[in-house]
C-alpha positions as CSV (number, residue, x, y, z in Angstrom):
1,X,33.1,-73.3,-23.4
2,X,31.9,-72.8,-27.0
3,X,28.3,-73.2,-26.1
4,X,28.2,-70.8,-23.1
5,X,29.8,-67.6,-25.4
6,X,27.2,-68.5,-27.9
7,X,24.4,-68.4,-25.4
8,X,25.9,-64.8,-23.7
9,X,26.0,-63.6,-27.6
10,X,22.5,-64.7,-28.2
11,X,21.3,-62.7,-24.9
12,X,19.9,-58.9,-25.8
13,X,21.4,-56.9,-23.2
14,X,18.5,-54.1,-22.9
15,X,19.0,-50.5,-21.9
16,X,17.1,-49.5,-18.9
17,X,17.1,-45.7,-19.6
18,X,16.2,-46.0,-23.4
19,X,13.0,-48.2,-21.9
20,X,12.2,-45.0,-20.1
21,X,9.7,-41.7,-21.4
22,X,9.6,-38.6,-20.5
23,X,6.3,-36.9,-18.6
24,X,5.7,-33.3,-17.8
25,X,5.0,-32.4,-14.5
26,X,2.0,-29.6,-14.1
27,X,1.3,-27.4,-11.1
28,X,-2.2,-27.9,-9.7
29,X,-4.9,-25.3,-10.8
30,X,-4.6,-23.0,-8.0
31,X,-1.2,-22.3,-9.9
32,X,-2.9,-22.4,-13.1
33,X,-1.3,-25.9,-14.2
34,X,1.8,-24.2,-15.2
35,X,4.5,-27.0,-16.4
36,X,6.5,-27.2,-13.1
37,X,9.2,-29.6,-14.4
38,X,9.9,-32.7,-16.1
39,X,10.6,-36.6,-15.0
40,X,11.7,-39.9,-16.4
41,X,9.7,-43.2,-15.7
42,X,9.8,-46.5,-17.4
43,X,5.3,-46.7,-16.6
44,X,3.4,-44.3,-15.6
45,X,2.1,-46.3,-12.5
46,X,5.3,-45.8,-11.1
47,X,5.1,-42.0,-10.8
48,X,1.7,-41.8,-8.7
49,X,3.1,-40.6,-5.5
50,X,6.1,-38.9,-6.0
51,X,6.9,-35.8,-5.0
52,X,8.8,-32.4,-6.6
53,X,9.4,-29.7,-5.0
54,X,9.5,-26.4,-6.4
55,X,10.1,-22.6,-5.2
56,X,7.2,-20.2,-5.6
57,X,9.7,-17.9,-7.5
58,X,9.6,-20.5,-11.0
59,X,5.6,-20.8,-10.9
60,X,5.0,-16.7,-10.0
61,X,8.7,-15.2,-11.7
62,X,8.5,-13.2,-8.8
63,X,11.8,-13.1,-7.3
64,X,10.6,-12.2,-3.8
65,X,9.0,-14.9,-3.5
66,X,12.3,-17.1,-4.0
67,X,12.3,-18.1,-0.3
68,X,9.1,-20.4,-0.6
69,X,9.1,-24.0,-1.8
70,X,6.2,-26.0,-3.1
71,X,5.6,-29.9,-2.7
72,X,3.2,-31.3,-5.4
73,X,2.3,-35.5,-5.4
74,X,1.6,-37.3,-8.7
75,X,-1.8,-38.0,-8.9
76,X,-2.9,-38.2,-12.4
77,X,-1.4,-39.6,-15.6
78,X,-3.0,-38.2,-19.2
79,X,-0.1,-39.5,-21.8
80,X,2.8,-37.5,-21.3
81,X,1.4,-35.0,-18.8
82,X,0.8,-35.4,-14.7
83,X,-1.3,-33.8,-12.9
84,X,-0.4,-33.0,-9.0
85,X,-2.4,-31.9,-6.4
86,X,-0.5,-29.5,-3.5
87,X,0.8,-31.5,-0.4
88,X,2.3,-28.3,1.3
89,X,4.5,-25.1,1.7
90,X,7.7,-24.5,3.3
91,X,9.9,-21.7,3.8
92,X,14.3,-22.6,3.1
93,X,16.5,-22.9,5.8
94,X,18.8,-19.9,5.2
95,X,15.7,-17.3,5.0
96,X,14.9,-18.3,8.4
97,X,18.7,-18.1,9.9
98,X,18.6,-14.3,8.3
99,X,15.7,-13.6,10.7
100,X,16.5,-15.1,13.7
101,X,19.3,-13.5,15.9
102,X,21.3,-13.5,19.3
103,X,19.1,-11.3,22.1
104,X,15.7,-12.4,19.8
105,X,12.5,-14.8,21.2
106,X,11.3,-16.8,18.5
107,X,7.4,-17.8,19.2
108,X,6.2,-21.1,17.3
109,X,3.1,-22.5,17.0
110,X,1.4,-25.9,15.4
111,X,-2.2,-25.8,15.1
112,X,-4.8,-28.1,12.8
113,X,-7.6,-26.3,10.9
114,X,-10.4,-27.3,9.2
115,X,-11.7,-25.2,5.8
116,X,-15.2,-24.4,4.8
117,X,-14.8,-27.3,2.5
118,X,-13.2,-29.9,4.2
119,X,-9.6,-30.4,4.2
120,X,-7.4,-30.3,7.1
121,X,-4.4,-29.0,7.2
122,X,-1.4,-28.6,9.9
123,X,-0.1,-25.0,9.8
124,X,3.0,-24.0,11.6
125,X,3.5,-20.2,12.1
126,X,6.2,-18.4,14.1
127,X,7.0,-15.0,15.3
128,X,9.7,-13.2,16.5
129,X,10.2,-10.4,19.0
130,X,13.2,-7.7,19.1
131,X,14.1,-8.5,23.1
132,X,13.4,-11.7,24.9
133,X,10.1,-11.5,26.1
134,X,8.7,-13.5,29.2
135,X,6.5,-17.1,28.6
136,X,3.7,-15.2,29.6
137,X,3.9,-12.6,26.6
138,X,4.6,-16.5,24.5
139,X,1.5,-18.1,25.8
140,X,-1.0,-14.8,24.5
141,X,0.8,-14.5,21.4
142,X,0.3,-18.1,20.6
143,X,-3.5,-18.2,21.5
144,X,-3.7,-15.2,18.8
145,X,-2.3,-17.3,16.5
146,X,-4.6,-20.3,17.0
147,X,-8.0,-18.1,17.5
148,X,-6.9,-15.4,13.7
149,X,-6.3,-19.2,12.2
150,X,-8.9,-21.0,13.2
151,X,-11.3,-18.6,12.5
152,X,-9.3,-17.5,9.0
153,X,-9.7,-21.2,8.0
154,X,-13.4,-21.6,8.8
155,X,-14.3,-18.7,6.7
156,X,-12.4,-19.7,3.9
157,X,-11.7,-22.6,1.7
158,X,-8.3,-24.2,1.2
159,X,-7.4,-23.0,-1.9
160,X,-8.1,-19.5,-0.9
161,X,-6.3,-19.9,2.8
162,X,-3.2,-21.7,1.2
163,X,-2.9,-18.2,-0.7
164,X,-3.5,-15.7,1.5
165,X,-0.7,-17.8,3.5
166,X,1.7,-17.5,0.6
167,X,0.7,-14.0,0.2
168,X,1.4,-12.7,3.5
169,X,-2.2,-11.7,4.6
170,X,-2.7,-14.5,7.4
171,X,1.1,-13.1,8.6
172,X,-0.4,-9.8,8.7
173,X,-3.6,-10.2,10.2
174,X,-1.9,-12.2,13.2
175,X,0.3,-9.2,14.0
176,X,-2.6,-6.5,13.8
177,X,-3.7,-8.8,16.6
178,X,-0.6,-8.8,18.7
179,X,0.0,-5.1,19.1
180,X,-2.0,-5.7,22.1
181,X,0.4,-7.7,24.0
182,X,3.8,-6.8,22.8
183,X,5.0,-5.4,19.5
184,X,6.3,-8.2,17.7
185,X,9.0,-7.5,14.9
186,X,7.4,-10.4,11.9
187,X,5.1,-12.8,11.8
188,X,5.0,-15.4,9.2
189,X,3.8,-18.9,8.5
190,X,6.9,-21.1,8.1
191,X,4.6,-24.5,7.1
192,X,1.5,-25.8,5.5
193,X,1.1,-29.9,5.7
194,X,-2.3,-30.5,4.1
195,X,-3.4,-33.8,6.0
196,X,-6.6,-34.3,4.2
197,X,-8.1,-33.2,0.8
198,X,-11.3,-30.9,0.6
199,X,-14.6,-33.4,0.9
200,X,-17.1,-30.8,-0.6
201,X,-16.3,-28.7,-3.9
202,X,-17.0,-25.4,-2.9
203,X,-15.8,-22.6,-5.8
204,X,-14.0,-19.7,-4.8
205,X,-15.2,-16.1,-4.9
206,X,-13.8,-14.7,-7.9
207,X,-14.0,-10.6,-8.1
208,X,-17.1,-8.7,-9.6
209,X,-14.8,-7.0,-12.4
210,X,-16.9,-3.7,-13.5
211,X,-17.6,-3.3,-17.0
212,X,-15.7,-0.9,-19.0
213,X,-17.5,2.4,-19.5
214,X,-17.4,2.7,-23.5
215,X,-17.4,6.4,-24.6
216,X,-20.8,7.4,-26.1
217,X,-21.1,8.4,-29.1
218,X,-21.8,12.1,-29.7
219,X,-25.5,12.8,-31.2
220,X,-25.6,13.9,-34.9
221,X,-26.8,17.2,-34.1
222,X,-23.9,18.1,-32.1
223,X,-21.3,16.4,-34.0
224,X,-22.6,17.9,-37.2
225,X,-20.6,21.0,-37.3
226,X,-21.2,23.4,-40.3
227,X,-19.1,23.9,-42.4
228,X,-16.8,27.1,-44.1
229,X,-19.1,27.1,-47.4
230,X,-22.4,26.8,-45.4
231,X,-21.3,29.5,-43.4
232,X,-20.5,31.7,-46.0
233,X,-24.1,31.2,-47.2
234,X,-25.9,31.6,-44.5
235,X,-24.1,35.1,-44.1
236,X,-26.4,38.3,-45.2
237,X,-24.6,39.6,-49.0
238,X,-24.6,43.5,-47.1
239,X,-22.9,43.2,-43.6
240,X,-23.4,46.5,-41.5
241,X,-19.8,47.6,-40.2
242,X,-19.4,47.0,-36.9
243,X,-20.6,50.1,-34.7
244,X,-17.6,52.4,-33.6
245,X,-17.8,52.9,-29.6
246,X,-19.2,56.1,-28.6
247,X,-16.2,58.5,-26.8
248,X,-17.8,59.1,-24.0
249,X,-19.0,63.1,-23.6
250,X,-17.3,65.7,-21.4
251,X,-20.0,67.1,-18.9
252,X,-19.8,70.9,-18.3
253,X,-18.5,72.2,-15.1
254,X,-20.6,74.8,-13.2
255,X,-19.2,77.8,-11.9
256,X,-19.1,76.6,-8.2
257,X,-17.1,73.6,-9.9
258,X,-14.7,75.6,-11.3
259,X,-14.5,77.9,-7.5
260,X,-13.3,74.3,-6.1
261,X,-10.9,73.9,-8.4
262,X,-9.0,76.7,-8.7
263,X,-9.1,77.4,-4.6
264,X,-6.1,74.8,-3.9
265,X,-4.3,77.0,-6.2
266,X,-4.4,80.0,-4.1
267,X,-3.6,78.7,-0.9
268,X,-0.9,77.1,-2.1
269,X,0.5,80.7,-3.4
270,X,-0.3,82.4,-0.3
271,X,1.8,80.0,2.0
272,X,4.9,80.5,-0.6
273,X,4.4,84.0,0.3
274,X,4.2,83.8,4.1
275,X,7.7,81.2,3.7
276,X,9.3,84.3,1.9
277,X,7.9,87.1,4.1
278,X,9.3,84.8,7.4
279,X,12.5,84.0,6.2
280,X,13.1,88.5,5.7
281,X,12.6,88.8,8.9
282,X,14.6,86.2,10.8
283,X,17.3,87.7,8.5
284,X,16.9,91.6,9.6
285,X,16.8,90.1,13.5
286,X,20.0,88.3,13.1
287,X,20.9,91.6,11.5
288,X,20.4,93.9,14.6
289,X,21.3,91.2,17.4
290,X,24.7,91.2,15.7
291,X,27.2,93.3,17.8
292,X,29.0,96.2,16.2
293,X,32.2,95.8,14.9
């Protein structure tokens, strides 16, 4: 009995989580390897592979964009860091329930595309209508969806698709498409499962920024003004005073002027008269009409 408590005494018992180091976990460069989050792991073999998942809202701080969730593997180990690389998107459960209602058709669709680079990737969109709409209307919205996709993911490659889908635009352009059939209420993509990784490195179109016009610099000779003493110089010693403005002269008015003039006059005399001359007589008539008393 001695000799087996001596042996257990002897053993080391060793810590499992004090064996372990900590690595951070960084986004993928379409998310400008921001630090996503951070994992324990006793070698750093054992963390190719795993997967994190993460909403769009911790990478962007954009809190509208709280309802999307990321899934990056572990691909790369460089000391304490790992890289990822993007597996897929995915929009939470309860975000979905908010759109989806009693008296409501719901239009899903699964379709593969291939980028202009290579990968291939399963994206799920859905859409949903304000009334329940017949299969028929279904089927035509659904072969929108696959011909705006396909042809969206040809054109671009899959870092640029993956964020116009994250963004909206793919949503969008689907349902400028639909109007035709029926007018569906939203459109959006509800998954992205990236099945195989881009085979050709093609670099995406970054925007022709427009240099900054910088203000020119005014010429001497215009910026040169003169000064008060230079002015004062330049001056003549014996100013003239400034000339006085010249009343203007009264013409002379001709005798048939003055005839014009002074004719208003009279005729406004002569019919005060006639006023007095016809009030008189109205006056004696009443006079003499009046009977005798």
């Amino acid at each position: 009995m001695a000799k087996a408590r001596a042996r257990t005494t002897t053993r080391k018992v060793k810590d499992r989580w004090k064996a372990k180091n900590w690595y951070t976990i960084l986004a993928p460069s379409l998310f400008n390897n921001v630090p996503v989050a951070e994992t324990l792991s006793e070698t750093p073999d054992s963390l190719i592979g795993r997967i994190t998942e993460v909403s769009l809202q911790d990478i962007t701080n954009d809190f509208r964009k709280s309802h999307i969730k990321l899934r990056f593997t572990i691909d790369k180990i460089e000391q304490n860091t790992a890289h990822t690389q993007l597996k897929g998107s995915l929009l939470t459960s309860d975000y979905l329930r908010r759109m989806i209602r009693r008296r409501k058709s719901r239009v899903d669709g699964v379709f593969t595309v291939e980028t202009r680079d290579g990968a291939l990737l399963r994206v799920k969109p859905f859409a949903i209508a304000e009334k329940r709409i017949q299969s028929s209307q279904k089927k035509l919205i659904r072969n929108v969806m696959k011909d705006v996709i396909t042809k969206e993911g040809k054109a671009k490659t899959l870092n640029s698709f993956i964020k116009d889908c994250l963004d909206g635009k793919i949503g969008s352009e689907i349902y400028k498409h639909c109007k035709i059939y029926y007018p569906v209420k939203r459109i959006e993509v509800n998954k992205t499962e990236i099945i195989r990784l881009p085979t050709v490195i093609i670099e995406d179109e970054k925007p022709v920024e427009k240099p900054e016009e910088q203000p020119q610099e005014p010429s001497k000779e215009e910026s040169e003004v003169p000064s008060e003493e230079e002015i004062t110089e330049e001056k003549p010693e014996t100013e003239t005073p400034p000339k006085e403005k010249e009343e203007p002269v009264e013409e002379e008015l001709t005798a048939e002027d003055l005839e014009k003039v002074e004719k208003p006059k009279k005729t406004k005399a002569k019919t005060a008269t006639k006023k007095k001359t016809t009030t008189k007589k109205t006056a004696k008539k009443k006079k003499e009409e009046a009977p005798e008393s």
